[in-house]
C-alpha positions as CSV (number, residue, x, y, z in Angstrom):
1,X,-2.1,-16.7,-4.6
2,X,-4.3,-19.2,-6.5
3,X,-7.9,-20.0,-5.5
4,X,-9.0,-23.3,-4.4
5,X,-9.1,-25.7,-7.0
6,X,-12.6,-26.6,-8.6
7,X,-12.0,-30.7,-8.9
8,X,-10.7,-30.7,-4.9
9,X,-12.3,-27.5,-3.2
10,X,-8.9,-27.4,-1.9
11,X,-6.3,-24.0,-1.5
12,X,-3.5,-24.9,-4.1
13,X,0.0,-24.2,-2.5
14,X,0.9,-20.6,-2.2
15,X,4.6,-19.6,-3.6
16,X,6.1,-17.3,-1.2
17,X,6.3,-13.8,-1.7
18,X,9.2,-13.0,1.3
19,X,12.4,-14.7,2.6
20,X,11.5,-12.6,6.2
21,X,8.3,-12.6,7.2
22,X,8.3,-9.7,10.7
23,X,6.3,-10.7,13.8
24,X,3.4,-8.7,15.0
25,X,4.8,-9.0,18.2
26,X,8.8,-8.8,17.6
27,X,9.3,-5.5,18.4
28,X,7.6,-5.4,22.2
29,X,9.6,-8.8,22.9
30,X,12.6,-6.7,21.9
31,X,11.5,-4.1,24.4
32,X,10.5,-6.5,27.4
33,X,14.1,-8.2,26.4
34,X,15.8,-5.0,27.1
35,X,14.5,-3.7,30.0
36,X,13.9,-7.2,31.5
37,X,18.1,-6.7,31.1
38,X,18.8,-3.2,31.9
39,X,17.0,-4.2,35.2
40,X,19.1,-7.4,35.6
41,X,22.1,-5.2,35.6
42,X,20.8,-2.8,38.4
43,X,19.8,-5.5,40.7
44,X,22.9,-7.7,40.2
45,X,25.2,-4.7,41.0
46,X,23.4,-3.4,43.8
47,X,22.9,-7.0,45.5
48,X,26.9,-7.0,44.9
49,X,27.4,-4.2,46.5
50,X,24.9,-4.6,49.5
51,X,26.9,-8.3,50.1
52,X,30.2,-7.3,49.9
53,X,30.9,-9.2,45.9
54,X,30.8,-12.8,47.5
55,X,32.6,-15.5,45.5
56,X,30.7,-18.2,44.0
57,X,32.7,-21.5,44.0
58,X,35.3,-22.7,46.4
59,X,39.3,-22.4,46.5
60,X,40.7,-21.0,43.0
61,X,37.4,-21.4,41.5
62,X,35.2,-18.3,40.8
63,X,31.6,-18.7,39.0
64,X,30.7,-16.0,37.0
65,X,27.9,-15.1,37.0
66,X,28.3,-14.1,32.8
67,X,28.8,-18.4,32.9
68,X,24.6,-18.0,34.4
69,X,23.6,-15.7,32.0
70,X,25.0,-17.7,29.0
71,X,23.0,-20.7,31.0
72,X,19.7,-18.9,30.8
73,X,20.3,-17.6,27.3
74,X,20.9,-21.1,26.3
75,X,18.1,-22.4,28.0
76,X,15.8,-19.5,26.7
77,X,16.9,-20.3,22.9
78,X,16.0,-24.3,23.4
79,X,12.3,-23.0,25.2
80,X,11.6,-21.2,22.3
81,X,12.5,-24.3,19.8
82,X,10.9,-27.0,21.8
83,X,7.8,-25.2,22.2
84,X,4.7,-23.3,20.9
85,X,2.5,-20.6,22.2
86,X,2.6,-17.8,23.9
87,X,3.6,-18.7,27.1
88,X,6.2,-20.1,25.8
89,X,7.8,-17.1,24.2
90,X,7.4,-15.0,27.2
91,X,9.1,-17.6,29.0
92,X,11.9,-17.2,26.6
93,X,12.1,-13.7,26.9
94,X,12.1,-13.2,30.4
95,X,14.8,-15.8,30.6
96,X,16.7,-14.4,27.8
97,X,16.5,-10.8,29.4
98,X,18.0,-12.4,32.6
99,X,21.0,-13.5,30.7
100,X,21.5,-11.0,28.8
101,X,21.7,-8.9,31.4
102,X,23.9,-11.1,33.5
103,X,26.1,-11.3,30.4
104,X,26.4,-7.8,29.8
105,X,27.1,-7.0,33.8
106,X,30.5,-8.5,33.2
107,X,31.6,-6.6,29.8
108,X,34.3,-5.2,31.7
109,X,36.1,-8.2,32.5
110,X,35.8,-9.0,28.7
111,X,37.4,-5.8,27.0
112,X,40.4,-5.2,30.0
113,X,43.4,-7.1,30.2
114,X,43.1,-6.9,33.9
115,X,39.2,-8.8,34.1
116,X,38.1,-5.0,35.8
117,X,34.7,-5.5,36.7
118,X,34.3,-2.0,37.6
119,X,36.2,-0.6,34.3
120,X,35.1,3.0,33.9
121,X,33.2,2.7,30.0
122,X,31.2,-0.8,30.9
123,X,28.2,1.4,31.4
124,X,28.6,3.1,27.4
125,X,29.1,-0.1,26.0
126,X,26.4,-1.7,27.5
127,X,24.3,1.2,26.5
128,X,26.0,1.5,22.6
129,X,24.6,-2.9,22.7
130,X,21.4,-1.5,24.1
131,X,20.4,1.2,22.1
132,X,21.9,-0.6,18.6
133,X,19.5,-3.5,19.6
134,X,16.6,-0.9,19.8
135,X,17.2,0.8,16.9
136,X,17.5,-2.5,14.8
137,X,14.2,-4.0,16.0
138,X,12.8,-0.5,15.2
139,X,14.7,-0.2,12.1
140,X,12.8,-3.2,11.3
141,X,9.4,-2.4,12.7
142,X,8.7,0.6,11.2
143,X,10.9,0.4,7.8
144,X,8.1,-0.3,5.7
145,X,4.2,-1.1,6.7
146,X,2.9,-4.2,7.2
147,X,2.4,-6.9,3.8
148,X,-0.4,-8.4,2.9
149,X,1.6,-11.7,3.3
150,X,2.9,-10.6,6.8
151,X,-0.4,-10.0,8.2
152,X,-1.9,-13.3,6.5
153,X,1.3,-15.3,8.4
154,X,0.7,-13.8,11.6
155,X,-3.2,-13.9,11.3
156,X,-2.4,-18.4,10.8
157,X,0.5,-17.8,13.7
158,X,-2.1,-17.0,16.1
159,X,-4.9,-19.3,14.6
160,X,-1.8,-22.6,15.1
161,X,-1.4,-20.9,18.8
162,X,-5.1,-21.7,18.9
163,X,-5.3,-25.2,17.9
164,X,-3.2,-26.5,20.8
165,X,-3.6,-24.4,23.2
166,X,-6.9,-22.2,22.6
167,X,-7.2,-18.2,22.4
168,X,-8.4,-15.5,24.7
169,X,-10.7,-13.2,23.1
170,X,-7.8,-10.4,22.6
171,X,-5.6,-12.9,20.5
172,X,-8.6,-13.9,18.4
173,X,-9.2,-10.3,17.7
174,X,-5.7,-9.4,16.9
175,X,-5.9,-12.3,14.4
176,X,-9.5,-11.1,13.2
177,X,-8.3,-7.5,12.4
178,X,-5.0,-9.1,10.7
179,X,-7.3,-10.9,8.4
180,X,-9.4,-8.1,7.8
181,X,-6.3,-6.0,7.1
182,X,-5.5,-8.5,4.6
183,X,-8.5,-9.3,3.0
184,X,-8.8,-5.0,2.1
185,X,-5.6,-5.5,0.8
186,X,-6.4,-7.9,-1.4
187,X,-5.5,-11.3,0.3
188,X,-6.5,-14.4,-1.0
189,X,-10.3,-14.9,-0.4
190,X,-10.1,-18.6,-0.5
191,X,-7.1,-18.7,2.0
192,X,-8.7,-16.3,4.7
193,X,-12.1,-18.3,4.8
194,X,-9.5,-21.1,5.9
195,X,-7.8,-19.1,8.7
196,X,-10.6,-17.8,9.5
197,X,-12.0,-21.6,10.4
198,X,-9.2,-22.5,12.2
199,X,-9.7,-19.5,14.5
200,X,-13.7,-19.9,14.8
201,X,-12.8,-23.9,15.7
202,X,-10.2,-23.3,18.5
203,X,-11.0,-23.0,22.1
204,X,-11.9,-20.1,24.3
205,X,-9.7,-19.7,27.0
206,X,-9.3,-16.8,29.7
207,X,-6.8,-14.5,29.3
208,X,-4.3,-14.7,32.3
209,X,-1.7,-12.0,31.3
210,X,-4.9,-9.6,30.9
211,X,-6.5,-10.8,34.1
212,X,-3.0,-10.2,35.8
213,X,-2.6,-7.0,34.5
214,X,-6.2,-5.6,34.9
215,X,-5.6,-6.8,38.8
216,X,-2.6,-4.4,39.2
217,X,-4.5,-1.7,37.5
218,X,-7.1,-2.2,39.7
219,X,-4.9,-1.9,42.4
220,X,-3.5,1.4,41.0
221,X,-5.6,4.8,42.2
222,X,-8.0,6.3,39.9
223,X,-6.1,9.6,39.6
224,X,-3.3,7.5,38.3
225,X,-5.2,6.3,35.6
226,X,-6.4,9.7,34.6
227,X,-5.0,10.9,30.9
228,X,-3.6,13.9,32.5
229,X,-0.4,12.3,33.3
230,X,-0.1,11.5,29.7
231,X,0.4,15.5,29.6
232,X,2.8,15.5,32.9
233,X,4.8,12.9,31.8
234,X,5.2,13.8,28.2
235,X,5.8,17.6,28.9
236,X,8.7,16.0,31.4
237,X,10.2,13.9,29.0
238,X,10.5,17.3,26.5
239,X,11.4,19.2,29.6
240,X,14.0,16.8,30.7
241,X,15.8,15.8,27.6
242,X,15.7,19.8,26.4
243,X,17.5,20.7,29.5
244,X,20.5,17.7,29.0
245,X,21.0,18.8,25.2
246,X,21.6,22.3,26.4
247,X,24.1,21.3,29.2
248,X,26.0,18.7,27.1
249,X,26.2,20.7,24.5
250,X,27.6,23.5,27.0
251,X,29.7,21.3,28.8
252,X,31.9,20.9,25.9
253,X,32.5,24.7,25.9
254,X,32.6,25.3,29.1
255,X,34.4,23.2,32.0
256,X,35.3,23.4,35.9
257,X,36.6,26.6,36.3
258,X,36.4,29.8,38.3
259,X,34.5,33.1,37.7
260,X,35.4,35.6,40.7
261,X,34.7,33.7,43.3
262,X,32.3,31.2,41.8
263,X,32.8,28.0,40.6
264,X,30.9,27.2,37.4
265,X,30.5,22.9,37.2
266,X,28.8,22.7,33.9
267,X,29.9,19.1,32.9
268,X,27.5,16.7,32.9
269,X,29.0,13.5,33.8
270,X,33.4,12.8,34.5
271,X,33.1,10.7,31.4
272,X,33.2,12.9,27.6
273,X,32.2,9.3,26.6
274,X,28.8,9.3,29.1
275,X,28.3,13.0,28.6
276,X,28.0,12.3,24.6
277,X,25.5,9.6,25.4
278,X,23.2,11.6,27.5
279,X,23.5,13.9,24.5
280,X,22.4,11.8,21.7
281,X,20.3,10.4,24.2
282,X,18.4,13.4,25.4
283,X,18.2,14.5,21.0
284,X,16.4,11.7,20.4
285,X,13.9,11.8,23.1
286,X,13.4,15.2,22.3
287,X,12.6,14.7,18.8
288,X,10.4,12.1,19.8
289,X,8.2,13.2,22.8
290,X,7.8,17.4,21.6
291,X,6.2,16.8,18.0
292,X,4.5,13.9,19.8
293,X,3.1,16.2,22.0
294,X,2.5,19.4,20.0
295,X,0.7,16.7,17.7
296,X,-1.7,15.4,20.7
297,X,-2.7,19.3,21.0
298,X,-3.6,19.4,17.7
299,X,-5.9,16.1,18.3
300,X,-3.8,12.9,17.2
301,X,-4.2,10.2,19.4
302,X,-2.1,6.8,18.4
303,X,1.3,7.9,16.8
304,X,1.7,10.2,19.5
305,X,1.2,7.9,22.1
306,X,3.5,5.5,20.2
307,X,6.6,8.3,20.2
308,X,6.0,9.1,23.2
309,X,6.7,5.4,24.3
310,X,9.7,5.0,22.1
311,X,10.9,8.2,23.8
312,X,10.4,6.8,27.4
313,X,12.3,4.0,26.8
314,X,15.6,5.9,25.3
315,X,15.1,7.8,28.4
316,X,14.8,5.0,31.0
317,X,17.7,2.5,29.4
318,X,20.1,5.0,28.3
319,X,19.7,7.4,31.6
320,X,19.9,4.2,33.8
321,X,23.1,3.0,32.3
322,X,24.9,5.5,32.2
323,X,23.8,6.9,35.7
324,X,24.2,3.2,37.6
325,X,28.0,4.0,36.3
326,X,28.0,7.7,37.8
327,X,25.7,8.0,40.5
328,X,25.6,4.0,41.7
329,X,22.2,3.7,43.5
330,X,20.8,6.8,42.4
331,X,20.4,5.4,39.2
332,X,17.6,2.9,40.5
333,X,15.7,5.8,41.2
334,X,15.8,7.6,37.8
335,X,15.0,4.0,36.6
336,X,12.1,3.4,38.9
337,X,10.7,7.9,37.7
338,X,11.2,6.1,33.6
339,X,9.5,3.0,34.4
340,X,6.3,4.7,35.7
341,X,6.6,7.0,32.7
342,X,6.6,3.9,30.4
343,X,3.7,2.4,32.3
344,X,1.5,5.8,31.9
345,X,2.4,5.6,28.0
346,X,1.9,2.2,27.7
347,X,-1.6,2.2,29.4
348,X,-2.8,5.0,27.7
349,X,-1.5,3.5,24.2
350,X,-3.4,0.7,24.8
351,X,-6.7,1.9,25.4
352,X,-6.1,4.2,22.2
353,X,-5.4,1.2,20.4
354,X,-8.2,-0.8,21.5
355,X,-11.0,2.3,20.1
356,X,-8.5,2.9,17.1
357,X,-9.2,-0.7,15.8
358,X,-12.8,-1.3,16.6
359,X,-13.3,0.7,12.9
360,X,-9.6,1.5,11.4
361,X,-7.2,-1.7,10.0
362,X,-5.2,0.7,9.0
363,X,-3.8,0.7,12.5
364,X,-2.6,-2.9,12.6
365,X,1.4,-2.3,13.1
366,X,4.4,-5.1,12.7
């Protein structure tokens, strides 16, 4: 990067460094993308079943509703070309989720020669899509730490966000401790100070997804807030997914049978296919949420928190799938015990977060 140019006092063009440049927020729209889905799935088949699978159209004619979900994946994809900000993009991903998971409800009519909506494996292929799509956005989180370059494009993402449509006071400070990670890095001096003005010139503006989400805290007891159930819900997760290893791993040893006069049921699911799932499933949670939590005995705060979050979500998407297809509406219940898992972690991760950065850039994350 060159400095600004004596005759001009302008910043001479900067030559890029990176064909991909990774969003600071990528990864959590991936995440509200997925579960925004997962729960399009549940609701679709349970308000299916609760109406008796009405037909949409008239005569011969049957609407899918895969033909709605490629609508509002469609119309998610032209929301996030048309416009800027972040409204916008949350737009798109709510949208996106929704027809995604509309999509996806109807895999089994794509892969059977008879269009069998209730084909036995829809549930493992919608959970092989699920987890892949995980795994790629945090393949590419996490693969290497954050560029000088990266931070500096995201730090001027925010700062454009700004000019049209002014920032609350948490997007100005993401941007702040994106410069700041850049400028310790070595970041152009000269093109900082510039992003830096664009920031100090936009508009305050109050933060409506904060506001809305310190509402429904507010709403929340006290003792729900308390960092205990960090504790409860971590030790569960380790609890939980230690249990299915050992009984998938059993149940391909040992199945129905008879010993004397009692029956021994040790297979986890009718499907090998599920029952491998909740395996892999319940290894990676395990090797997510028990270092996480030996680790948070030992006195980390933030990496902890943020395995223990990756490890909810494994938990909630692939358990939900998986259990829609065995158990029907029980599964909405498992979902509903991961989603208030997730929400503990996710609180608790951001309040870590917001003491981590008052003094560490190291901290800022892709």
């Amino acid at each position: 990067m060159t400095p600004p140019t004596p005759a001009t006092g302008r910043v001479a063009p900067v030559r890029p460094t990176a064909v991909l440049v990774r969003s600071a927020y990528g990864a959590v729209a991936v995440e509200w993308f997925l579960i925004v889905a997962i729960t399009t799935i549940l609701v679709t088949r349970a308000y299916l079943a609760l109406t008796g699978y009405p037909q949409v159209g008239g005569g011969n004619l049957h609407i899918a509703h895969a033909l709605w979900g490629g609508a509002l994946m469609m119309l998610a994809l032209i929301t996030g070309w048309l416009f800027l900000g972040a409204v916008p993009r949350v737009v798109a991903v709510i949208m996106g989720g929704i027809g995604f998971g509309l999509f996806l409800d109807e895999v089994g009519k794509f892969v059977t020669r008879d269009n069998d909506y209730f084909y036995g494996p829809s549930a493992e292929i919608m959970y092989i899509l699920v987890v892949l799509i995980l795994l790629i956005s945090r393949i590419v989180r996490d693969v290497r730490k954050p560029t000088t370059a990266e931070a500096l494009a995201n730090a001027a993402s925010i700062a454009a966000d700004g000019v049209a449509h002014g920032l609350p006071a948490r997007r100005r400070e993401q941007a702040t401790e994106l410069l700041s990670f850049a400028e310790d890095r070595g970041g152009d001096p000269a093109l900082v100070a510039n992003i830096r003005g664009v920031l100090a010139s936009s508009a305050d503006t109050p933060d409506r997804l904060m506001q809305w989400r310190d509402r429904a805290i507010r709403l929340v007891p006290g003792f729900l807030r308390s960092p205990r159930w960090v504790s409860i819900v971590g030790w569960g997760l380790a609890f939980l997914s230690a249990v299915t290893v050992v009984a998938g791993t059993l149940s391909f040893y040992f199945h129905e049978g008879r010993r004397g006069d009692v029956d021994i049921y040790l297979e986890l699911s009718r499907s090998h296919i599920a029952t491998w799932i909740l395996l892999i499933s319940g290894v990676i949670t395990l090797a997510l949420t028990l270092p996480a939590m030996i680790a948070r005995r030992r006195g980390a705060t933030l990496w902890p928190l943020r395995s223990l979050r990756l490890g909810a979500l494994v938990f909630t998407l692939s358990n939900a799938l998986v259990d829609f297809a065995l158990e029907g509406f029980g599964a909405l219940a498992n979902l509903a015990l991961g989603l208030f898992a997730l929400s503990v972690i996710a609180y608790h991760l951001s309040q870590a977060q917001v003491v981590t950065a008052a003094g560490d850039h190291d901290n800022v994350h892709m």
